[in-house]
TILUMLUM-803679 format. One record per residue (C-alpha): x, y, z; residue in three letters. Coordinates in Angstrom, 2 decimals. Layout:
<nodes>
{node {X; Y; Z}; 'ALA'}
...
</nodes>
This chain:
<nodes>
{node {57.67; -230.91; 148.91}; 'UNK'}
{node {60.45; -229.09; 150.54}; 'UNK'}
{node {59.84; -227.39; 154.17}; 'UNK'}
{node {60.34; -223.99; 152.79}; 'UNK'}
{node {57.73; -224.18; 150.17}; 'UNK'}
{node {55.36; -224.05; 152.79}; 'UNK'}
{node {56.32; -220.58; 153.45}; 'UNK'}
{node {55.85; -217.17; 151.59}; 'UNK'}
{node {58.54; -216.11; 149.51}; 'UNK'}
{node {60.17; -213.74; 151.59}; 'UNK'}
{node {59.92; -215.74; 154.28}; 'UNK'}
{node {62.10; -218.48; 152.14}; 'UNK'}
{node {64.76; -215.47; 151.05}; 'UNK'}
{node {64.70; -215.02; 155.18}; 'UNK'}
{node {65.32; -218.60; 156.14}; 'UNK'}
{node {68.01; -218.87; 152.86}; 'UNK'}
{node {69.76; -215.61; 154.58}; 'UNK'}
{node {70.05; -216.89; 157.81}; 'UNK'}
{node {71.11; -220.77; 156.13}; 'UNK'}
{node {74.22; -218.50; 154.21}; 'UNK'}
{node {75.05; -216.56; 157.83}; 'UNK'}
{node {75.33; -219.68; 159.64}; 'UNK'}
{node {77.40; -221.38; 156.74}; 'UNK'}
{node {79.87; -218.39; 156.07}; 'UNK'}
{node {80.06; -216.89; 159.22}; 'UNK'}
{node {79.00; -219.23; 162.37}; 'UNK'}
{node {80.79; -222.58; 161.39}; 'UNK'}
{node {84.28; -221.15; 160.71}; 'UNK'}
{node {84.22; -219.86; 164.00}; 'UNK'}
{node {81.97; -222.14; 166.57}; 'UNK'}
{node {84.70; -224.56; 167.45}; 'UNK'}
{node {86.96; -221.90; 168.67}; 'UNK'}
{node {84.32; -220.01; 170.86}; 'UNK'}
{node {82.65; -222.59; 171.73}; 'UNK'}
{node {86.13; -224.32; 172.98}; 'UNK'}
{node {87.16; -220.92; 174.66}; 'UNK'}
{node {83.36; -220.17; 176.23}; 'UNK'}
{node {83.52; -216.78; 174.49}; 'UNK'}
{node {80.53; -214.63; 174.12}; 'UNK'}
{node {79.71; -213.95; 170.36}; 'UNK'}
{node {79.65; -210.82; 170.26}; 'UNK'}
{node {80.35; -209.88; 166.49}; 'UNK'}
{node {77.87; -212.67; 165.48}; 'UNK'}
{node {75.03; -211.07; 167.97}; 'UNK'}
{node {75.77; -207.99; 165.74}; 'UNK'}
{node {75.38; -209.24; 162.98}; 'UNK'}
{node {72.16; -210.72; 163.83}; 'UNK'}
{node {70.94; -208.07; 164.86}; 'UNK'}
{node {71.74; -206.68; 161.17}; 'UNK'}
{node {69.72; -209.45; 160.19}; 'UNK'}
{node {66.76; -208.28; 161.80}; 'UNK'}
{node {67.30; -211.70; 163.68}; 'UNK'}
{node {65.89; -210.21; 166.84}; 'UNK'}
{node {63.00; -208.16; 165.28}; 'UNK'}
{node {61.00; -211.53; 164.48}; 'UNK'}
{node {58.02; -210.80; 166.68}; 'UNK'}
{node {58.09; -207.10; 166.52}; 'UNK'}
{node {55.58; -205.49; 164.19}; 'UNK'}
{node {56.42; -203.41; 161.29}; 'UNK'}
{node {54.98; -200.44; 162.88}; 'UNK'}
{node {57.58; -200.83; 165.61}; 'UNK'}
{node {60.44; -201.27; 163.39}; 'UNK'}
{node {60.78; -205.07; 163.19}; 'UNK'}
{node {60.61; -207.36; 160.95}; 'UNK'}
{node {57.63; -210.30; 161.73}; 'UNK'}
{node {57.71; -213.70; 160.53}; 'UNK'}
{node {55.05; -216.58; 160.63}; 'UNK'}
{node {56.04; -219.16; 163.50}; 'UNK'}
{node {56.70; -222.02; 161.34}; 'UNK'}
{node {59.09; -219.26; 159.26}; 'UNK'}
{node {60.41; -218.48; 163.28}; 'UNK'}
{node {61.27; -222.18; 163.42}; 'UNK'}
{node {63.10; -222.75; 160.77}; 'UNK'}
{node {65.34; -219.67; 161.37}; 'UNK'}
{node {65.57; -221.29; 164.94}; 'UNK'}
{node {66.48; -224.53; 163.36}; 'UNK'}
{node {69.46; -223.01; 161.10}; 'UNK'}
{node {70.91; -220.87; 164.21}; 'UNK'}
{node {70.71; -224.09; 166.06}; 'UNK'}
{node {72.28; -225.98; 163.36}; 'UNK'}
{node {75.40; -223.14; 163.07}; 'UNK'}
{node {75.87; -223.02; 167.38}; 'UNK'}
{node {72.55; -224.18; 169.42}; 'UNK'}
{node {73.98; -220.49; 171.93}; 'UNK'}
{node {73.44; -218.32; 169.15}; 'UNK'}
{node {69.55; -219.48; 169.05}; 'UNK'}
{node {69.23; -220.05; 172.45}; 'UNK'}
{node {70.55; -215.76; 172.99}; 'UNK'}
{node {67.63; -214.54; 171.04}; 'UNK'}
{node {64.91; -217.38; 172.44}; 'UNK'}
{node {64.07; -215.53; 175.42}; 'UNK'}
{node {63.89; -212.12; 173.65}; 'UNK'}
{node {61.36; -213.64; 171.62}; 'UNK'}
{node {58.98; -214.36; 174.04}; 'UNK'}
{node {59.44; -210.93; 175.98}; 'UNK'}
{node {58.15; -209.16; 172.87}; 'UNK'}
{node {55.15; -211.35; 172.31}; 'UNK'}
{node {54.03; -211.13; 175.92}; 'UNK'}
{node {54.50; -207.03; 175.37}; 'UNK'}
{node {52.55; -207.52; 171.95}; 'UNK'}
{node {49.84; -209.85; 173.70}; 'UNK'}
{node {49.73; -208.29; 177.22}; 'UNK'}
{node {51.42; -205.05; 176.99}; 'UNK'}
{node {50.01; -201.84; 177.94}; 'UNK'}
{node {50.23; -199.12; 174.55}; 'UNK'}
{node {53.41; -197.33; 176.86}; 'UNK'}
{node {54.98; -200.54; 177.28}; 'UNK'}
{node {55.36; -201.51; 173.84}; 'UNK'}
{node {56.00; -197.95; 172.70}; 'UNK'}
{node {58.81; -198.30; 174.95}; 'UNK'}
{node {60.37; -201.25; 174.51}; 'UNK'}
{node {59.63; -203.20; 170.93}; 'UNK'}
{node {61.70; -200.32; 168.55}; 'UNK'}
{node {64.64; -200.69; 170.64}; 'UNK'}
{node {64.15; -204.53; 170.74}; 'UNK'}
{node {63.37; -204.75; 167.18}; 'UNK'}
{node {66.65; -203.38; 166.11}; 'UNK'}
{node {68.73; -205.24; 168.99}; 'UNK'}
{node {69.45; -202.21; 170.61}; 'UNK'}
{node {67.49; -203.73; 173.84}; 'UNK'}
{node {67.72; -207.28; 174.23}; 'UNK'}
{node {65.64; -209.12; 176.54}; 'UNK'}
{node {65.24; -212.35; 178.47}; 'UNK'}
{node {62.86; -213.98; 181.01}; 'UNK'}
{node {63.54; -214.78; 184.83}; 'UNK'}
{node {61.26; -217.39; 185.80}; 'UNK'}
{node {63.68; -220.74; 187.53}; 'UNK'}
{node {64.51; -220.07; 191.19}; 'UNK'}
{node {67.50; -222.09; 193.10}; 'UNK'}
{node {65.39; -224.32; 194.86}; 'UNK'}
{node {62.42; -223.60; 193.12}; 'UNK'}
{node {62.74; -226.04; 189.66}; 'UNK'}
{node {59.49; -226.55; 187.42}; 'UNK'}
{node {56.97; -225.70; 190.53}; 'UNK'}
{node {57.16; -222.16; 189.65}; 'UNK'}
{node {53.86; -221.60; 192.03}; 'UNK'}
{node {56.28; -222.39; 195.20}; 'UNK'}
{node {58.64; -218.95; 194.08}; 'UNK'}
{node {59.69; -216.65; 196.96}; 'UNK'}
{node {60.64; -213.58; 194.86}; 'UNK'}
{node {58.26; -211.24; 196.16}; 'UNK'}
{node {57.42; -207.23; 194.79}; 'UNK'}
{node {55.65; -205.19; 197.58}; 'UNK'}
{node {54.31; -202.29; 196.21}; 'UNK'}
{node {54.32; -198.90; 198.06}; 'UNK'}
{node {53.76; -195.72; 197.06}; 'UNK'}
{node {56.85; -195.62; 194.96}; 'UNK'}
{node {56.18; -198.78; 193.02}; 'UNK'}
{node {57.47; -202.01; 193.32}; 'UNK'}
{node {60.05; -203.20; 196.01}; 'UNK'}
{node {61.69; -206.42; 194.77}; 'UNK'}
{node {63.42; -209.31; 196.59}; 'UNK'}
{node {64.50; -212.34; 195.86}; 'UNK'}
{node {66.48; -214.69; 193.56}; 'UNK'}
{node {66.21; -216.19; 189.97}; 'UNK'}
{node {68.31; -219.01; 188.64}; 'UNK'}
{node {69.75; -220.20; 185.17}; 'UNK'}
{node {68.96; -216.80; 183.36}; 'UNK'}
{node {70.04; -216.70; 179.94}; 'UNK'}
{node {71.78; -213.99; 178.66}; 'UNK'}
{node {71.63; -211.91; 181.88}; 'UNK'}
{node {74.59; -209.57; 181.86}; 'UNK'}
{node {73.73; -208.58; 178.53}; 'UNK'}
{node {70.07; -208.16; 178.85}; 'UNK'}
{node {68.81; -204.93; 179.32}; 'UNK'}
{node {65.37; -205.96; 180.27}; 'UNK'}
{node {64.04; -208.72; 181.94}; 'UNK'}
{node {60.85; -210.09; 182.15}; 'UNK'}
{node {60.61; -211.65; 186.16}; 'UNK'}
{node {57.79; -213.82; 187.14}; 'UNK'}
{node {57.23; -212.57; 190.94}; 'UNK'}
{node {54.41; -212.94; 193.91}; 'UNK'}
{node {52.91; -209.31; 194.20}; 'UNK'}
{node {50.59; -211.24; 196.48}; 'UNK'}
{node {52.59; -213.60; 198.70}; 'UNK'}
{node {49.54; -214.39; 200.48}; 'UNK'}
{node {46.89; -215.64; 197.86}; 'UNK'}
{node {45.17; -218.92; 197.09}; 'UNK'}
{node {45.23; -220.35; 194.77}; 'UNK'}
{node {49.14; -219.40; 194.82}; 'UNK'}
{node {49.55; -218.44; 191.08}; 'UNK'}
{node {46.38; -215.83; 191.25}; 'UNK'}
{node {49.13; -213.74; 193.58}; 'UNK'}
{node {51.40; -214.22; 190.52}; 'UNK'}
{node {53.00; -211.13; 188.28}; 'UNK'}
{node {55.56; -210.28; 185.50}; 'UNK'}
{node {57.62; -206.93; 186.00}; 'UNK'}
{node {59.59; -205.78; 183.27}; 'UNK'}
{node {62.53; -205.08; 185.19}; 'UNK'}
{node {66.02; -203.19; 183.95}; 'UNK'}
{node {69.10; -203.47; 185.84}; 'UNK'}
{node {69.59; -200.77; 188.69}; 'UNK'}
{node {70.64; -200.60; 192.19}; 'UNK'}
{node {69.62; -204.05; 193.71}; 'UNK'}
{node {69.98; -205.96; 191.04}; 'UNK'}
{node {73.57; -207.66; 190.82}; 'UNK'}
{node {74.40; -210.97; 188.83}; 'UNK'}
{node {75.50; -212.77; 191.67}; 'UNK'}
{node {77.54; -215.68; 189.71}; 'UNK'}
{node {77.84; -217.04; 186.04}; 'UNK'}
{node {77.07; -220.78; 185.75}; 'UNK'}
{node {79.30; -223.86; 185.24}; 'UNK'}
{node {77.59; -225.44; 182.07}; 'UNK'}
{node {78.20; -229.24; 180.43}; 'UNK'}
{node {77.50; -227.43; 176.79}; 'UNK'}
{node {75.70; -224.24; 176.06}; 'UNK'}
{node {78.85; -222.66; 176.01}; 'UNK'}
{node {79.38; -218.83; 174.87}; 'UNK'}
{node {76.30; -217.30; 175.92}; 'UNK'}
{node {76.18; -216.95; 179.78}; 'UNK'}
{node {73.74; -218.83; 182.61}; 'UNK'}
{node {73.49; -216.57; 185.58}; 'UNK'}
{node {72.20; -216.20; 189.16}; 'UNK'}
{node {70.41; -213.08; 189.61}; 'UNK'}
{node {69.83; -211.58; 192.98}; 'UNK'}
{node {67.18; -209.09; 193.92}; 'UNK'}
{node {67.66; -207.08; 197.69}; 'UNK'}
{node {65.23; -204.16; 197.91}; 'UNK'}
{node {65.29; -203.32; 193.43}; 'UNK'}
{node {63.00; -200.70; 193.27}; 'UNK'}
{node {61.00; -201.41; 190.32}; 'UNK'}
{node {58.34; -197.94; 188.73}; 'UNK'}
{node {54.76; -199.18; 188.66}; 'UNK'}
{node {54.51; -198.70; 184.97}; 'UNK'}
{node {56.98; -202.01; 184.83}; 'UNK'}
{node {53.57; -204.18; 186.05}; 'UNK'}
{node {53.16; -206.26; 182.34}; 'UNK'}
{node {49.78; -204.72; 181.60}; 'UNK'}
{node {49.33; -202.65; 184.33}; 'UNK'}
{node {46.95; -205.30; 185.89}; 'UNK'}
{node {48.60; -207.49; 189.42}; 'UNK'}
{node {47.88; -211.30; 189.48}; 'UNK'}
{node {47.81; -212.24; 185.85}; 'UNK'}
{node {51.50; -212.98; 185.77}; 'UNK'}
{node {51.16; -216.99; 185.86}; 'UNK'}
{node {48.82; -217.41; 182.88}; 'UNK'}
{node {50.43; -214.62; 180.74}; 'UNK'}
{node {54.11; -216.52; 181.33}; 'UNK'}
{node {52.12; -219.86; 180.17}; 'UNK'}
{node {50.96; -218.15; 177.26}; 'UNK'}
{node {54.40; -217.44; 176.06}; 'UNK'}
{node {55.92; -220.59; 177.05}; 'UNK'}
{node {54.11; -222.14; 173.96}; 'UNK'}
{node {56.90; -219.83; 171.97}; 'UNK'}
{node {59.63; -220.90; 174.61}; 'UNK'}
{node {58.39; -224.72; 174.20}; 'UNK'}
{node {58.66; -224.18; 170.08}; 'UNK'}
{node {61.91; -222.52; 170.15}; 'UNK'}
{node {63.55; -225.02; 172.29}; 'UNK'}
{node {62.16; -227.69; 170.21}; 'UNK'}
{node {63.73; -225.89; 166.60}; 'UNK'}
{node {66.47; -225.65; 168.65}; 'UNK'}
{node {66.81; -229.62; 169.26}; 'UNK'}
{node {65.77; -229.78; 165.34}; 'UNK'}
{node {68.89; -227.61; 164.70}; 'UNK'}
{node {71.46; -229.91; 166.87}; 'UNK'}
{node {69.65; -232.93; 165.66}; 'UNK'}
{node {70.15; -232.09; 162.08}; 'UNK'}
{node {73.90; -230.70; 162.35}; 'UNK'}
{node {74.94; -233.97; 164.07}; 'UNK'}
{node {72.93; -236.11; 160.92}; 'UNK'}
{node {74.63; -233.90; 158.32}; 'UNK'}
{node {78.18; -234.59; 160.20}; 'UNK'}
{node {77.56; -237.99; 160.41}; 'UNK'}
{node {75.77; -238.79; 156.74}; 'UNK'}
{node {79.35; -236.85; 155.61}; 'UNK'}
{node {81.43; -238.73; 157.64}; 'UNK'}
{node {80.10; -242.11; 156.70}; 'UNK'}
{node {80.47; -241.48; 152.81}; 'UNK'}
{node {83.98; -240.69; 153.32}; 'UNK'}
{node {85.54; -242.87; 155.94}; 'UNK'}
{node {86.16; -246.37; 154.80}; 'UNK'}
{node {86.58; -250.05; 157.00}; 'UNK'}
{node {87.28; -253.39; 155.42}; 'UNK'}
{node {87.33; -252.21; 152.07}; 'UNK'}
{node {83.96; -250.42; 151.68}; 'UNK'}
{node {82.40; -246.26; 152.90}; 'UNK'}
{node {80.79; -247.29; 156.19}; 'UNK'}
{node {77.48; -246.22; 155.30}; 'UNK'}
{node {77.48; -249.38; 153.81}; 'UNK'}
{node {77.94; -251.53; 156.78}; 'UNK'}
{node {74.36; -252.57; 158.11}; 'UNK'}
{node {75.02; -251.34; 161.18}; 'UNK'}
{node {75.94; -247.35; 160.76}; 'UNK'}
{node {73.53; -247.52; 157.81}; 'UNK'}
{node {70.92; -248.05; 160.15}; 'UNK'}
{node {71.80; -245.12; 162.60}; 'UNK'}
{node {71.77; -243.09; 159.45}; 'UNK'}
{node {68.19; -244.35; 158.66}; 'UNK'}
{node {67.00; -244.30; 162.38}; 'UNK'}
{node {68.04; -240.50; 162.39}; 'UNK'}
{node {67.12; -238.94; 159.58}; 'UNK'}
{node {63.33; -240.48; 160.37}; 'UNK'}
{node {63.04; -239.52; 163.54}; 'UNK'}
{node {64.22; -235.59; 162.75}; 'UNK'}
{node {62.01; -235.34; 159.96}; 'UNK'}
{node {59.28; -236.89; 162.26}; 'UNK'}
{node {60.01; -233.99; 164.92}; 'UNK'}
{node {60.53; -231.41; 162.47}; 'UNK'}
{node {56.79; -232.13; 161.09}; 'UNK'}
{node {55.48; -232.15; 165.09}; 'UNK'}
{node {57.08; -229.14; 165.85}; 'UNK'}
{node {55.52; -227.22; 162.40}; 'UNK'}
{node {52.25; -228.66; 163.27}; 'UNK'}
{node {52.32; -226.81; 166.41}; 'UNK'}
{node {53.83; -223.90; 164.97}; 'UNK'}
{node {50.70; -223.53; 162.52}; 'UNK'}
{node {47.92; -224.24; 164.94}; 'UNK'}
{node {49.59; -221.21; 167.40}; 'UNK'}
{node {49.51; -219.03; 164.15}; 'UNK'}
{node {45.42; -220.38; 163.58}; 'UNK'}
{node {45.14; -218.71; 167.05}; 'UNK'}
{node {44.51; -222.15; 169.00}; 'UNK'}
{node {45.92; -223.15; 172.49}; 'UNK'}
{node {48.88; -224.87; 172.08}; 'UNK'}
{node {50.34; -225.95; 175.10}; 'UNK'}
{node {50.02; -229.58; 174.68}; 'UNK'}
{node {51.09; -229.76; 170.98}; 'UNK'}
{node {54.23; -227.46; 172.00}; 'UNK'}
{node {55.00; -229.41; 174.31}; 'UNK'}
{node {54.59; -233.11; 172.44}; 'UNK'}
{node {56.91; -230.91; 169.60}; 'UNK'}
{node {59.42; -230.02; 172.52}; 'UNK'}
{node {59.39; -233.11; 174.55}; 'UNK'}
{node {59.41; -234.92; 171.19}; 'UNK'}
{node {62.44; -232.45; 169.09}; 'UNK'}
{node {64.93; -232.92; 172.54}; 'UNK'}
{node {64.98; -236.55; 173.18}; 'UNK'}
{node {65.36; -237.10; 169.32}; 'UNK'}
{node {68.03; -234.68; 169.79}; 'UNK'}
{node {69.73; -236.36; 172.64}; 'UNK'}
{node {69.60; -240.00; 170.82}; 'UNK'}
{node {71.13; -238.58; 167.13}; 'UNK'}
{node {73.87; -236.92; 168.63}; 'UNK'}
{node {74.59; -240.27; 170.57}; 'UNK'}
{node {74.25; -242.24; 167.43}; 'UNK'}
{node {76.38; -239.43; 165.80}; 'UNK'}
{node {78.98; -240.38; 168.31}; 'UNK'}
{node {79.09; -244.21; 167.63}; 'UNK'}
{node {79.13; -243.31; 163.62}; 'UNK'}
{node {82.49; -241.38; 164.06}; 'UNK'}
{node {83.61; -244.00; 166.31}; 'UNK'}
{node {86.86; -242.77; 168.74}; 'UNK'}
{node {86.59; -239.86; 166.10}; 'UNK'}
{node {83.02; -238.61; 167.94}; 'UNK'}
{node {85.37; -238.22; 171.61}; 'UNK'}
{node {87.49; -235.91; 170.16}; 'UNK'}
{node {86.82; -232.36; 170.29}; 'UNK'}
{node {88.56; -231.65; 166.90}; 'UNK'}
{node {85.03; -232.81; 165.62}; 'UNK'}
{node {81.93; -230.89; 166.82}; 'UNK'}
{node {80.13; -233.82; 167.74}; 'UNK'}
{node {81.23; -234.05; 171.25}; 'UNK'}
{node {79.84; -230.44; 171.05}; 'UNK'}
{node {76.50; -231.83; 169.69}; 'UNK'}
{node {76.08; -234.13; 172.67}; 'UNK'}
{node {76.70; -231.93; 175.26}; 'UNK'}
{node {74.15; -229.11; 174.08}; 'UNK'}
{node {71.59; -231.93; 173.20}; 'UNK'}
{node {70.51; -232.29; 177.09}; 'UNK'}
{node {69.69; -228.74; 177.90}; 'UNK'}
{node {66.53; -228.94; 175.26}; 'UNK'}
{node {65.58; -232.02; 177.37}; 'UNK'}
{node {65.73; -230.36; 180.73}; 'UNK'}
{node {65.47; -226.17; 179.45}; 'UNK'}
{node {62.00; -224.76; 179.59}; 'UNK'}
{node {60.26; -227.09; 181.63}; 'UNK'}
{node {61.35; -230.49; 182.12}; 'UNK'}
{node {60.25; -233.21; 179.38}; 'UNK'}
{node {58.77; -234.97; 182.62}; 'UNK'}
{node {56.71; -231.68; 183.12}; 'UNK'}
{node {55.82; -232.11; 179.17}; 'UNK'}
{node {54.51; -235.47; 179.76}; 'UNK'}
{node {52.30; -233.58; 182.77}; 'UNK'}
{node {51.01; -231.25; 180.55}; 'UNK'}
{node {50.17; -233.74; 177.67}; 'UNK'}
{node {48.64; -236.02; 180.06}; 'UNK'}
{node {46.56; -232.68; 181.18}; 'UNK'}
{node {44.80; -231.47; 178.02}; 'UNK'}
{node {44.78; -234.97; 177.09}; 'UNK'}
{node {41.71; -235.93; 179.52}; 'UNK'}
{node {41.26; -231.87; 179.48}; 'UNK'}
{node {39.85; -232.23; 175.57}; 'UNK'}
{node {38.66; -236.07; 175.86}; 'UNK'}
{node {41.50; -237.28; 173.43}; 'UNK'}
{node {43.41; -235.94; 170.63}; 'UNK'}
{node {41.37; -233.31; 167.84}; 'UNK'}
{node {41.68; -235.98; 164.57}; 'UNK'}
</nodes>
């Protein structure tokens, strides 16, 4: 049974629009952006025609909502097209379902029409300079006063940042409080005075859409901007929609995975060596093999996890097996897809050089796979063993 006839039908005519967009409009183009680190502008517009960035939104706020095993495979064909393209509407996914989830009535009456249609686009801010996966340890602090919130402070490797109108930060509105993460809080914050991207950064692959350093000296931030108007609940609403990070990154990794098969299973039928396709020879036949099993094994991880969120159950360890799982299958296709195309897979007239360098980011992007493991381990003694 095909993947798609798991989902409704519109939800197939979805993931068959978004297969055509990719195929028509993203791979004639991806080399020479990518090549050129040039933000994709016309293709952000026209996924936002698509209703691309409307997939959490409800219909009664103008979007256009999707199951998440649907929201993976879109993920998936975005990532298959240019792994930027998915990773520039990732975050904006999980800003509108910790509005939908944790939102007060004004802040989602604010924010999820304009972000349904594109006309807002959002990201997180979470990953401080010398902060890394201990988020507890930040030192971006928001003192309120009578005026709100006064903000201070810096955030690292922000996607999408110059182009994000809002931006959900993870902050201490109680420096002070122990346990550390009880003092925790997400602001929905809008660029303003005190609020500069400091610096774009240098990137191996993820080319296109920008990484930035964001810097916070005395932002003045309204009171309304608290996520649910309720201080200290920050840390376990930001885990919460992790799991949707975690599941994106992961469809993401199925995405590069499966463009760098496809390549290579193309490649193989039509080059030749002594005499014979090299699909034939033993050895390139059995990358083939090797990475065709292990995508379809992630692929069926990550929609496991995808249907237990949508059954409503905690799924921080299964996103994160499906993450953990998707990136370092990733990683090892694109490097097989390299030693299929031989000197062919070091040139960047083919896109698998591209395919290897946006393979590690999945590995080490929303939480490290060693923090994965962590987590696993967790809820692993947590629930006495896996649920059978």
């Amino acid at each position: 049974m095909s993947t798609l006839d798991t989902l409704s039908e519109d939800e197939r005519f979805v993931v068959r629009t978004v297969r055509d967009f990719v195929d028509k409009e993203v791979r004639p183009v991806v080399r020479e952006l990518e090549h050129t680190d040039t933000y994709p502008e016309a293709l952000i517009e026209q996924m936002k025609q698509l209703g691309i960035f409307g997939l959490a939104v409800p219909e009664e706020y103008g979007g256009t909502p999707v199951s998440t095993p649907c929201y993976v495979l879109i993920t998936e064909e975005l990532a298959r097209g240019w792994m930027s393209l998915a990773g520039a509407m990732g975050g904006h996914t999980v800003v509108a379902k910790l509005l939908l989830r944790f939102g007060t009535q004004e802040q989602k009456r604010r924010y999820l029409p304009r972000m349904a249609d594109g006309g807002i686009r959002a990201t997180m801010a979470l990953t401080e300079p010398g902060g890394g996966s201990d988020l507890q340890a930040m030192r971006t602090v928001a003192r309120r006063d009578a005026d709100g919130y006064l903000v201070n402070g810096a955030k690292t490797w922000i996607t999408n940042s110059r182009r994000s109108q809002l931006i959900a930060l993870l902050c201490k509105t109680d420096p002070e409080a122990s346990p550390a993460h009880q003092g925790i809080s997400i602001l929905l914050v809008e660029h303003g005075p005190g609020l500069t991207v400091s610096r774009d950064l240098p990137k191996l692959g993820y080319k296109g859409v920008e990484s930035c350093e964001l810097s916070f000296e005395d932002h003045r931030a309204p009171a309304e901007a608290l996520l649910g108007g309720v201080e200290g609940k920050g840390f376990a609403q930001m885990m919460k929609g992790l799991e949707t990070g975690r599941l994106q990154v992961a469809a993401r990794a199925l995405g590069v995975g499966r463009a760098a098969l496809e390549d290579s299973l193309a490649y193989a039928r039509e080059r030749e060596s002594f005499g014979k396709p090299i699909w034939q020879h033993q050895s390139i036949g059995n990358y083939l093999a090797d990475m065709a099993t292990s995508l379809t094994a992630a692929r069926q991880l990550t929609l496991f996890a995808a249907r237990e969120a949508d059954a409503g159950r905690r799924v921080d360890m299964e996103a994160g097996m499906a993450k953990l799982f998707a990136s370092e299958t990733a990683m090892q296709i694109a490097l097989n897809a390299v030693r299929v195309h031989g000197g062919y897979g070091y040139s960047t007239e083919f896109d698998v050089e591209r395919y290897f360098r946006d393979a590690p980011l999945m590995i080490v992007g929303e939480g490290t796979n060693e923090i994965q493991r962590n987590v696993i381990a967790s809820q692993l003694v947590k629930r006495g063993g896996l649920d059978t």
